[in-house]
C-alpha positions in Angstrom: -43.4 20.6 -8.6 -40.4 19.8 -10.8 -38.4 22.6 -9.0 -39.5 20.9 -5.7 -38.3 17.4 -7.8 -35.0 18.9 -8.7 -34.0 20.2 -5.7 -34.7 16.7 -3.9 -32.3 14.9 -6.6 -29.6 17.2 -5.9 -29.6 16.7 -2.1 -29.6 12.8 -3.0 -26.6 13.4 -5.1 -24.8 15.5 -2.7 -25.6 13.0 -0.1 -24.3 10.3 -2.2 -20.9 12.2 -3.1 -20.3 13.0 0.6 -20.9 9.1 1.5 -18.5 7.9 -1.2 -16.0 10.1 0.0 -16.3 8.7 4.0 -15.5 5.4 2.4 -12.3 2.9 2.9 -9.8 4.2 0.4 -6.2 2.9 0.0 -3.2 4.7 -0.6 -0.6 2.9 -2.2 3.5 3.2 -1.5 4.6 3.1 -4.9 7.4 2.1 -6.4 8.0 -1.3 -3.9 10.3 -1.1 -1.3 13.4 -2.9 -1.9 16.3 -2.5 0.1 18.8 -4.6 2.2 18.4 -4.8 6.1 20.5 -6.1 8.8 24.0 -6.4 10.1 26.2 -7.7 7.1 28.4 -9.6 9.0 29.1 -12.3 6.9 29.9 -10.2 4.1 27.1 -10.7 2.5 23.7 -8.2 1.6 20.0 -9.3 2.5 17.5 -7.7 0.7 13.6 -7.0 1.4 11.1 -6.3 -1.2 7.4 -5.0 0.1 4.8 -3.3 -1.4 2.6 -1.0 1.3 -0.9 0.0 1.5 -2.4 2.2 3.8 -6.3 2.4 4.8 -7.5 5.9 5.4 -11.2 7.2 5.8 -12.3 9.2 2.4 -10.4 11.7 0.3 -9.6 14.2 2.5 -7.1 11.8 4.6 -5.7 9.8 1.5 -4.9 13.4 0.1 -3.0 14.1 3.1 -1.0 11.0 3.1 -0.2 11.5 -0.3 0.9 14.9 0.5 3.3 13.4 3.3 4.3 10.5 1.3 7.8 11.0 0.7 8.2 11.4 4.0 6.3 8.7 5.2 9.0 6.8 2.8 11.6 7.8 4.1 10.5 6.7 7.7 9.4 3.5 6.2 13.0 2.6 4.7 14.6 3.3 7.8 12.4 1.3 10.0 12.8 -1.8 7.4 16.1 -1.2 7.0 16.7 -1.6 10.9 15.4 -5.4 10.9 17.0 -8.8 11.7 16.2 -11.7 11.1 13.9 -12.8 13.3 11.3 -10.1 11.9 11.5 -10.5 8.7 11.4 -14.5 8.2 8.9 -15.7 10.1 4.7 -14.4 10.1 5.0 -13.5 13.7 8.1 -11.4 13.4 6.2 -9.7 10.1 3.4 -8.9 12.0 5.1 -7.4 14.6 6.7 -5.2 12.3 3.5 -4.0 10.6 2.3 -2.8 14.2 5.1 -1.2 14.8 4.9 0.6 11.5 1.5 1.2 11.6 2.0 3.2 14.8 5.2 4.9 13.3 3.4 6.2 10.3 -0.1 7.5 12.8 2.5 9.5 15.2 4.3 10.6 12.2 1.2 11.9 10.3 -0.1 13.4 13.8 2.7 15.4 14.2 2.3 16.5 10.9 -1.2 17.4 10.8 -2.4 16.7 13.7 -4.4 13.7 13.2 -3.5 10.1 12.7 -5.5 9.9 9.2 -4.3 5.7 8.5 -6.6 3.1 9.6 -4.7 0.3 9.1 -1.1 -0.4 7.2 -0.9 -3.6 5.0 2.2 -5.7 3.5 0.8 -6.5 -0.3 3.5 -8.7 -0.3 6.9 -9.3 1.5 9.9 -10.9 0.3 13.2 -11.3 2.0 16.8 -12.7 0.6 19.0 -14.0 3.1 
C-alpha cells in the first residue's frame, strides 16, 4: 500500500513539474535598449530607450531564446535604429513596430531552430528624445 501511495505522489509531482514548465514564461532583453534612430538631418541625435520582453511557452523555448539572444539583439537594434518619426511618437506607430518586430524575431528564431518559440513581444516601456 504505501509503495502503491508513493508511486502515485510521484506521478503527481512529475505531472505538476511538466505543467509548470508548459506555462507563460518571459524572457527579458536586458540591459534596455538605448540607441539613437533616424536621419540626423538637422544635426542633431534622437535617442530611444525600450526595455523588451518576449512571451514563450515553458523552459525549453525561453532556453532557446536565451541561447539566441545576442543575436536577437543585434536584429532588434537594427530594426529600432531604422525608425522615423512617425513610429516612434505616436501609440499607433509603436504598435506597428512591435508587430513588425515580433514577426522579425519568430522568422529569425525559425531559421535558427526551426520553430518560432515567442508568443508575443512586449515594450516594458518606450521612450523617445527628439
Amino acid at each position: 500500500m504505501f509503495r502503491v501511495i508513493t508511486v502515485l505522489i510521484s506521478l503527481v509531482m512529475a505531472f505538476s513539474v511538466q505543467a509548470a514548465d508548459s506555462g507563460a514564461q518571459y524572457v527579458h532583453l536586458q540591459p534596455a535598449f538605448v540607441l539613437n534612430y533616424g536621419n540626423n538631418t538637422k544635426g542633431r541625435m534622437k535617442y530611444i530607450r525600450t526595455d523588451v520582453a518576449l512571451r514563450v511557452m515553458g523552459a525549453e523555448a525561453a532556453g532557446k531564446v536565451n541561447h539566441h539572444q545576442a543575436y536577437i539583439r543585434n536584429q532588434m537594434v537594427l530594426l529600432l535604429s531604422q525608425q522615423d518619426d512617425v513610429a516612434v511618437n505616436s501609440a499607433q506607430g509603436r504598435e506597428k513596430l512591435r508587430q513588425v518586430a515580433l514577426e522579425e524575431v519568430r522568422a529569425l528564431m525559425s531559421e535558427l531552430e526551426g520553430q518560432p518559440y515567442v508568443e508575443d513581444l512586449y515594450f516594458q516601456n518606450f521612450v523617445a528624445q527628439n
